[in-house]
C-alpha positions as CSV (number, residue, x, y, z in Angstrom):
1,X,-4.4,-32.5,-12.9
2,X,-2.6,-34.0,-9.5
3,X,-3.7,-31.2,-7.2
4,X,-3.2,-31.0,-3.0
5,X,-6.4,-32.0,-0.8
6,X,-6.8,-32.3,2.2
7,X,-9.8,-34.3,4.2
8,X,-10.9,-33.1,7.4
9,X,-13.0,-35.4,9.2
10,X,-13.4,-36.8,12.8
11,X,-13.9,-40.3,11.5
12,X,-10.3,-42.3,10.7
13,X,-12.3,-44.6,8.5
14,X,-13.4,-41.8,6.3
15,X,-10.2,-40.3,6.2
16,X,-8.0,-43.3,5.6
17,X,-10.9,-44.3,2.8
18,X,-10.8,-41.0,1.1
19,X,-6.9,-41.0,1.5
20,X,-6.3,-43.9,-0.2
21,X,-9.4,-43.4,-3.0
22,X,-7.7,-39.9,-4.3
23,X,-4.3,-41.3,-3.8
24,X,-5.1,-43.8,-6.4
25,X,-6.3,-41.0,-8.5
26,X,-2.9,-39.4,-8.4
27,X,-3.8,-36.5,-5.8
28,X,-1.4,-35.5,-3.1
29,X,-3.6,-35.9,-0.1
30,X,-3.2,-35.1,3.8
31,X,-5.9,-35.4,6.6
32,X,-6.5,-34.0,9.7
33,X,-9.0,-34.8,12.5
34,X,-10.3,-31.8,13.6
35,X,-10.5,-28.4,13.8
36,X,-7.3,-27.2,15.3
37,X,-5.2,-30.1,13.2
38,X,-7.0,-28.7,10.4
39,X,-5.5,-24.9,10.5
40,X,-2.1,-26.5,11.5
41,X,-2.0,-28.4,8.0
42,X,-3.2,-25.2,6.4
43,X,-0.7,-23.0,7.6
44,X,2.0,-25.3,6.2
45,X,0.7,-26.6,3.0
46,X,-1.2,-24.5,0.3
47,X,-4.4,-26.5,-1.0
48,X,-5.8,-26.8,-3.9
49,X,-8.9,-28.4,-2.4
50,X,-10.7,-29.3,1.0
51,X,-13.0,-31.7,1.8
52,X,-14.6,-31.0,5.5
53,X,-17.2,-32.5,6.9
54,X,-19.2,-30.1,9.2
55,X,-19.8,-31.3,12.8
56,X,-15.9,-32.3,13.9
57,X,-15.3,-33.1,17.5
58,X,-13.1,-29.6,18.3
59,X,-15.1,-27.1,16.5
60,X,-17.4,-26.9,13.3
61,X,-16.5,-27.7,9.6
62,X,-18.1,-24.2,8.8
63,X,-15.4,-22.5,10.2
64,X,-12.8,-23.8,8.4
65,X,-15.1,-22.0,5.2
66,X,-14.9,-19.3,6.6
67,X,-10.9,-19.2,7.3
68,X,-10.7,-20.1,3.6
69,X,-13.1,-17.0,3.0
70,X,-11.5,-14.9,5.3
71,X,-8.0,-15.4,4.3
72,X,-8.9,-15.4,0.3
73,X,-7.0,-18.4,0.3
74,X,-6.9,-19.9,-3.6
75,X,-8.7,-23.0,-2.2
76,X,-12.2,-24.7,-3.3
77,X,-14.1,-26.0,-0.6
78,X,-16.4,-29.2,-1.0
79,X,-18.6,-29.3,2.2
80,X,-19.7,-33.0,3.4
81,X,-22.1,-33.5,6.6
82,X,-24.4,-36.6,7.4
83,X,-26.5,-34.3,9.2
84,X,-27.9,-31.8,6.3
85,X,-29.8,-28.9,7.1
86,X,-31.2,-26.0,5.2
87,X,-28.9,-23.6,7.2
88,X,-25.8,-25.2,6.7
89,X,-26.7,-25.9,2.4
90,X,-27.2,-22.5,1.9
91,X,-24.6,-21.1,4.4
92,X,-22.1,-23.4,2.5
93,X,-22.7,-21.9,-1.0
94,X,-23.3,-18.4,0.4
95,X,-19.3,-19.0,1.1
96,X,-18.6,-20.2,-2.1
97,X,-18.4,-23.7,-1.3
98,X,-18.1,-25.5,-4.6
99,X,-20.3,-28.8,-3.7
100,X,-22.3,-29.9,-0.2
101,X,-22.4,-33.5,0.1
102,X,-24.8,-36.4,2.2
103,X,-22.9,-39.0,3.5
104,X,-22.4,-41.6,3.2
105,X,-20.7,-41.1,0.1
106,X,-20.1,-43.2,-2.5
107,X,-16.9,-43.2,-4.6
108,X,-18.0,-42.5,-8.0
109,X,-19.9,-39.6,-5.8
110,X,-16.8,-38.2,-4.2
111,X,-14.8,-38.3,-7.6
112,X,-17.8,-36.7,-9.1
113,X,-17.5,-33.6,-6.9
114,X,-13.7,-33.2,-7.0
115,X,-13.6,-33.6,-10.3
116,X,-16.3,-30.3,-10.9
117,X,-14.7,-29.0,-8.3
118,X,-11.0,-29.1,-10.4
119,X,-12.7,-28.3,-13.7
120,X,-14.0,-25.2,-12.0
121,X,-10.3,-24.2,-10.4
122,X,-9.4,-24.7,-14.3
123,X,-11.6,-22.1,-15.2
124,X,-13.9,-24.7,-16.7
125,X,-17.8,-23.7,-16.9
126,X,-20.2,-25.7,-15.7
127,X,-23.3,-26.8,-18.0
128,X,-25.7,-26.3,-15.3
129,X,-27.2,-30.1,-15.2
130,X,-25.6,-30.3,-11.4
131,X,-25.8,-27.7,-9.3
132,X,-24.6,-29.3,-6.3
133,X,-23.4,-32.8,-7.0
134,X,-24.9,-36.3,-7.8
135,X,-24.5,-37.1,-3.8
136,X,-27.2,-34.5,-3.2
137,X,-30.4,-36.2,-2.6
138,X,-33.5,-34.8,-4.8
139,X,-35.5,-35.0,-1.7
140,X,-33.3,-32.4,0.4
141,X,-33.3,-30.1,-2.8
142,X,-37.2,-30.4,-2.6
143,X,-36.9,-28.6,1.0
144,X,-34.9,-26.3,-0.1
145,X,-37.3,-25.3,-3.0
146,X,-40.0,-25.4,-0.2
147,X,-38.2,-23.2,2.0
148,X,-37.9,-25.4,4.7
């Protein structure tokens, strides 16, 4: 399924590397920088799927999930952050984000969660065995069972 995505990060070498990585996949991709580059793209483009990493140097990844939300825009969301917290896990999938990933990410990682991530947009149902992605460290789902 060749599907529109676009990557929203404040780091060029993660953008260029995811770029070229879905490209080769046969994805239609487009990136932004930040924030305000970010709702630019999505006013003129519809997507099928974006990958936005939370702390971005003109405003906060979770906002963009919450456009998404707010404008019931036909778009999953895969959240990525190298700074996880509790609030911002459970803030992600309280907005229906399909996956919240640790970087650094691996490839096999990334095509792991766009690829649930497009089964689900298929109407495909999951089997349960990953919640939230093989890039999601058992340690951080041990806070979360603990609350922390």
């Amino acid at each position: 399924m060749k599907v529109n995505i676009l990557i929203i990060d404040d780091e060029e070498s993660i953008r260029f590397s995811f770029q070229r990585f879905l490209a080769t996949e046969g994805h239609r991709v487009i990136t932004a920088k930040g924030y305000r580059e970010a709702l630019a793209r999505m006013g003129e483009t519809q997507f099928d799927l974006v990958l936005v990493d939370i702390v971005l140097d003109d405003g906060w990844g979770m906002d963009i999930l919450e456009e998404v939300m707010r404008k019931n825009l036909k778009t999953s969301v895969i959240v990525m952050t190298a700074y996880p917290t509790i609030e911002t896990f459970k803030g992600s999938f309280s907005m229906d984000a399909v996956d919240y990933l640790i970087k650094p990410l691996r490839q096999e990682g990334l095509l792991h969660s766009v690829n649930k991530a497009l089964q689900q947009m298929e109407g495909g149902v999951s089997d349960g065995s990953d919640p939230v992605g093989k890039s999601c460290p058992i340690a951080f789902l041990m806070l979360l069972k603990e609350g922390r």
